[in-house]
TIRO-2110 file (N, C-alpha, C; in Angstrom, 1 decimal):
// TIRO-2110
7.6, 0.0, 14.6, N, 1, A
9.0, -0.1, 14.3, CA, 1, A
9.3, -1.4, 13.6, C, 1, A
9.0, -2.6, 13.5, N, 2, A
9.2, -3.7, 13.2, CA, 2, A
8.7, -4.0, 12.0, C, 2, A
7.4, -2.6, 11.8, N, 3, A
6.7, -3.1, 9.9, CA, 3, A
8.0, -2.1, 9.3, C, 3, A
8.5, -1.2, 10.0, N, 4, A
9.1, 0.1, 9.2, CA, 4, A
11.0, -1.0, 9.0, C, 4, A
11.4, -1.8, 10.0, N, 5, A
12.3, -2.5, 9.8, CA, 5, A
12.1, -3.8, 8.3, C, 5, A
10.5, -4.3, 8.5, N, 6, A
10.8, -5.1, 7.4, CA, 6, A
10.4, -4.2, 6.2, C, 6, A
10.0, -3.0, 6.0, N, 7, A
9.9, -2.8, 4.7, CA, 7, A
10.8, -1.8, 3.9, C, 7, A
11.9, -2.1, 5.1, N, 8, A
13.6, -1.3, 4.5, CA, 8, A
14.3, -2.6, 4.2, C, 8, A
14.2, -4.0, 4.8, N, 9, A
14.9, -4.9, 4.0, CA, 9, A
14.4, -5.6, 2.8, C, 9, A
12.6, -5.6, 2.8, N, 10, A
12.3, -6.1, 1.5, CA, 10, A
11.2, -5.1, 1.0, C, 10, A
11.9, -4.0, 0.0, N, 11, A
11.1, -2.8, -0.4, CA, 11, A
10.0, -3.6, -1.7, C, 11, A
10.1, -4.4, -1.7, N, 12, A
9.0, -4.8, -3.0, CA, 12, A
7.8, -5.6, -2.5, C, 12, A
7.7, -5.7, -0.7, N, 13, A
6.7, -6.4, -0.3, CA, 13, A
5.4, -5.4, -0.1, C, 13, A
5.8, -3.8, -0.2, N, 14, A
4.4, -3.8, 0.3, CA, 14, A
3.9, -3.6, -1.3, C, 14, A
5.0, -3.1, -2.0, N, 15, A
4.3, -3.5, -3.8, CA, 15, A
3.4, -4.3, -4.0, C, 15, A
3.8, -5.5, -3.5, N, 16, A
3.3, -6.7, -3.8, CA, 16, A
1.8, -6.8, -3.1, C, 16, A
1.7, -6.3, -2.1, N, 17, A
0.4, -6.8, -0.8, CA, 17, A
-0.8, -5.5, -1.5, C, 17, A
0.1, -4.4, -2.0, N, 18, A
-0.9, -3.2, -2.5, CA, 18, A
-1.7, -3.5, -3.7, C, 18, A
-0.7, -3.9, -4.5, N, 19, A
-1.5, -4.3, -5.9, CA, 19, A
-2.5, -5.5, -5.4, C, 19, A
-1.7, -6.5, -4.6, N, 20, A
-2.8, -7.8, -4.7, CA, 20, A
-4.3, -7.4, -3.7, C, 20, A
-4.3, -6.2, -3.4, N, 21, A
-5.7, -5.7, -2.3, CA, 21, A
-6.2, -4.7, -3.3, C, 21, A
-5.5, -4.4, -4.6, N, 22, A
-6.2, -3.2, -5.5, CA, 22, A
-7.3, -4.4, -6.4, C, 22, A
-6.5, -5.4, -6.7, N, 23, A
-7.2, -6.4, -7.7, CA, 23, A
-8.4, -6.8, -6.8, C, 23, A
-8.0, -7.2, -5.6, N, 24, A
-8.9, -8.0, -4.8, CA, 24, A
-10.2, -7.4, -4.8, C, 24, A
-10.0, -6.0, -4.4, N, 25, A
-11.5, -5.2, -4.6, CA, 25, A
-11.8, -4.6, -6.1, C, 25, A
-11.1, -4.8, -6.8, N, 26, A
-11.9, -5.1, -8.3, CA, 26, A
-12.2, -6.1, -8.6, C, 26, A
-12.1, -7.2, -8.3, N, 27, A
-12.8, -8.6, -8.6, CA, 27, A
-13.7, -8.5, -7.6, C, 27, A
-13.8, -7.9, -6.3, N, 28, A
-14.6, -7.8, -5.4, CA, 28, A
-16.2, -7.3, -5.7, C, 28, A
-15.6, -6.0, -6.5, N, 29, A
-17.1, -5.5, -7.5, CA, 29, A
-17.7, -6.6, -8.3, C, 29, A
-17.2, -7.6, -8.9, N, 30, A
-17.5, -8.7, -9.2, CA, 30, A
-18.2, -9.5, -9.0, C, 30, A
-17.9, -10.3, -8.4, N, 31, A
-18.0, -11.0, -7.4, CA, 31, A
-19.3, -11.5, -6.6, C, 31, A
-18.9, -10.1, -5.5, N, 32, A
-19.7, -9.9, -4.3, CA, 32, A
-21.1, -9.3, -4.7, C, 32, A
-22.0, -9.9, -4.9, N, 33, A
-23.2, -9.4, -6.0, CA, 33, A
-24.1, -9.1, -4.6, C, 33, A
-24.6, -8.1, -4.6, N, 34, A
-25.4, -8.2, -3.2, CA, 34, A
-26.8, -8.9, -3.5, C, 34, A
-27.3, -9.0, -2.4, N, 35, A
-28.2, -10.5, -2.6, CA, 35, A
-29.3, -10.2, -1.6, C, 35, A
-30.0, -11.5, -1.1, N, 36, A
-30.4, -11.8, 0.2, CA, 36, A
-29.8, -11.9, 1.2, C, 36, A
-28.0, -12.7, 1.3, N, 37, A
-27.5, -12.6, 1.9, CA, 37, A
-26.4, -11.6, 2.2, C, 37, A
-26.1, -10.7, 1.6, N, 38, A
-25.4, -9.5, 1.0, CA, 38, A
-26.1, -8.3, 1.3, C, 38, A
-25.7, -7.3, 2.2, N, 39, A
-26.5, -6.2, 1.5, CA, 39, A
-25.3, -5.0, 1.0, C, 39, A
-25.8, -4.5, 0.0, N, 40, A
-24.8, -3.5, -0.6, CA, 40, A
-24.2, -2.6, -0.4, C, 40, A
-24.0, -2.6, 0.9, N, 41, A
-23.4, -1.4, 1.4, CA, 41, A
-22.0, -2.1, 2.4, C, 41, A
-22.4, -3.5, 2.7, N, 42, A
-21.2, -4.2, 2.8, CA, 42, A
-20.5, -5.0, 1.9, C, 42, A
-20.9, -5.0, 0.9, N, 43, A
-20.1, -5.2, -0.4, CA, 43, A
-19.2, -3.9, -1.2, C, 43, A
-19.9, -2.6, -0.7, N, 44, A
-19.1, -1.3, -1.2, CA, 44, A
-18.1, -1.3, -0.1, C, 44, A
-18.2, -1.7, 1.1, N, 45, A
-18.1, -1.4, 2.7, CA, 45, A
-16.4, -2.7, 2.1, C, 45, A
-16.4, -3.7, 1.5, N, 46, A
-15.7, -4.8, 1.5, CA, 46, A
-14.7, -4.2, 0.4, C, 46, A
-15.0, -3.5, -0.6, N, 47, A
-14.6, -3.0, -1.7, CA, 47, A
-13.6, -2.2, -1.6, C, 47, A
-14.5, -1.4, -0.8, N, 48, A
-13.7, 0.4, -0.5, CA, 48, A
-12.6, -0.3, 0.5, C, 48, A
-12.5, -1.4, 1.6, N, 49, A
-11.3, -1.7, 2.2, CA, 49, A
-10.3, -2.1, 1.5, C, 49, A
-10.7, -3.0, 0.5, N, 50, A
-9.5, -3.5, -0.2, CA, 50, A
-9.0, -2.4, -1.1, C, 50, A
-9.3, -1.1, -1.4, N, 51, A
-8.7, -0.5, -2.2, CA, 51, A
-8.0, 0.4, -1.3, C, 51, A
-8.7, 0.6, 0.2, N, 52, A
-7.9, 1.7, 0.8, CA, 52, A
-6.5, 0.9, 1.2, C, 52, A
-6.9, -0.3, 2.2, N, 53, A
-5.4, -0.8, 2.0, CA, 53, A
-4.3, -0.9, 1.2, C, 53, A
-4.7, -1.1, -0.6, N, 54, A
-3.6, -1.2, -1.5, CA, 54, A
-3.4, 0.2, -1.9, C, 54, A
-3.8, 1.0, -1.6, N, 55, A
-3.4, 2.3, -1.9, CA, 55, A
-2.7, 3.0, -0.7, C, 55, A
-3.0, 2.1, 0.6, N, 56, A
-1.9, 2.6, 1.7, CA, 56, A
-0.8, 1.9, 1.8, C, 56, A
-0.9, 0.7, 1.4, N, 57, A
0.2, -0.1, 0.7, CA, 57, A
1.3, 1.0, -0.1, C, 57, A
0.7, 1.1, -1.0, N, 58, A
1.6, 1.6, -2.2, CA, 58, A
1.9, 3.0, -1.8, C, 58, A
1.3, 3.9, -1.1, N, 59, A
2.2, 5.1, -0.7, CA, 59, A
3.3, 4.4, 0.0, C, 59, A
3.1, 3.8, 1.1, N, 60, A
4.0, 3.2, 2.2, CA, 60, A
5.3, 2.9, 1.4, C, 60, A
5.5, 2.3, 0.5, N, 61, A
6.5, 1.7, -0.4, CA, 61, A
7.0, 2.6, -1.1, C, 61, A
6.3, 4.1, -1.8, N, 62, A
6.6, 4.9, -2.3, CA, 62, A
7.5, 5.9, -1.6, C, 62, A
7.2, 6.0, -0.1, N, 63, A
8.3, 6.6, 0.6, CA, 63, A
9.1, 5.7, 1.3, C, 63, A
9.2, 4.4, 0.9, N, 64, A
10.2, 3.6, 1.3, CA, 64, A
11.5, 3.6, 0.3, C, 64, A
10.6, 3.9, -0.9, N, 65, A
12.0, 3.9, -2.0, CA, 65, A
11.8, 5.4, -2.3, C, 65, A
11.7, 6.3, -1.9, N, 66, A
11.9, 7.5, -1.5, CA, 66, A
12.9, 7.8, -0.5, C, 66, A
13.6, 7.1, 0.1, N, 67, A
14.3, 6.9, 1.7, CA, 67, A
15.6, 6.8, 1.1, C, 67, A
15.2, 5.0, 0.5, N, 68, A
16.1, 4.7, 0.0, CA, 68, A
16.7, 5.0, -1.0, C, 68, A
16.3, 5.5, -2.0, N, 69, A
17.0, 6.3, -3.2, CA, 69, A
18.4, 7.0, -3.0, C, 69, A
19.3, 6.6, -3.6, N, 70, A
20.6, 7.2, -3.5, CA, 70, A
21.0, 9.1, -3.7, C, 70, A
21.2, 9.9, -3.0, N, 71, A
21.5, 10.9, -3.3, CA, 71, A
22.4, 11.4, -4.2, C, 71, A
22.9, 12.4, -4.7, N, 72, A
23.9, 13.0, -5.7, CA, 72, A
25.5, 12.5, -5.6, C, 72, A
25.3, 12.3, -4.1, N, 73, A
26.7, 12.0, -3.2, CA, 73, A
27.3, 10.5, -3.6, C, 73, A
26.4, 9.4, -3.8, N, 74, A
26.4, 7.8, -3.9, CA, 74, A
25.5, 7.7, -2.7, C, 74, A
25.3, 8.0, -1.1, N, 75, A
25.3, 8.0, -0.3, CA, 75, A
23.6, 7.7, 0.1, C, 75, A
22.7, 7.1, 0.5, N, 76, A
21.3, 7.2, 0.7, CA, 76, A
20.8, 8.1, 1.4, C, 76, A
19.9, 8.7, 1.2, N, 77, A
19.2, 9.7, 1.8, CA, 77, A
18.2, 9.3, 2.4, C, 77, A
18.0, 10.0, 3.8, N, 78, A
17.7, 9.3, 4.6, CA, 78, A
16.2, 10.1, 4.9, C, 78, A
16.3, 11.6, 5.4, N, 79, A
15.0, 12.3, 5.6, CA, 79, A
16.3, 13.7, 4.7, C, 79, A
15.1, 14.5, 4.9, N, 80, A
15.4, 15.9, 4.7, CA, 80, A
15.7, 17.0, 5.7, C, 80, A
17.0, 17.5, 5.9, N, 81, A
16.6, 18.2, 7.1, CA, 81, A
17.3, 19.3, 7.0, C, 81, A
16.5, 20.4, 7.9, N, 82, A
16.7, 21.6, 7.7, CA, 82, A
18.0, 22.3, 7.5, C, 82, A
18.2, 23.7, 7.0, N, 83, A
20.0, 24.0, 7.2, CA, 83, A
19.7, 25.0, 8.5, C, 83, A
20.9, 24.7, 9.0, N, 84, A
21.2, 25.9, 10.3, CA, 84, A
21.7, 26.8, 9.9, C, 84, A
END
């Protein structure tokens, strides 16, 4: 309840955390060269995290400004909900 409270007052932060974890694990392919002390499956293992978080980042934010989007009315729309 408290991540869902801050990401209704500052909708451009999880923008910001997604992209900077999408770059991270593309410089991460870079980078993290597996080695002797590396082995390559924790370098894909380090990769594939930073991409899954900025891409759960960025849905997260996508239905945050999906929420908040103003309806036809002026009025924000909040969920969708069924007619009776």
């Amino acid at each position: 309840m408290l991540l869902r409270n801050q990401i209704t007052k500052h909708p451009q932060a999880p923008i910001s955390v997604g992209m900077s974890c999408i770059a991270l694990g593309i410089l991460s392919l870079h980078f993290l060269r597996p080695g002797p002390h590396l082995s390559p499956a924790l370098a894909d293992g380090l990769s594939g995290l930073c991409y899954g978080i900025g891409i759960g980042c960025l849905l997260v934010s996508m239905q945050a400004h999906r929420r908040a989007r103003p309806g036809p009315d002026g009025n924000a729309r909040l969920t969708l909900t069924p007619a009776r």
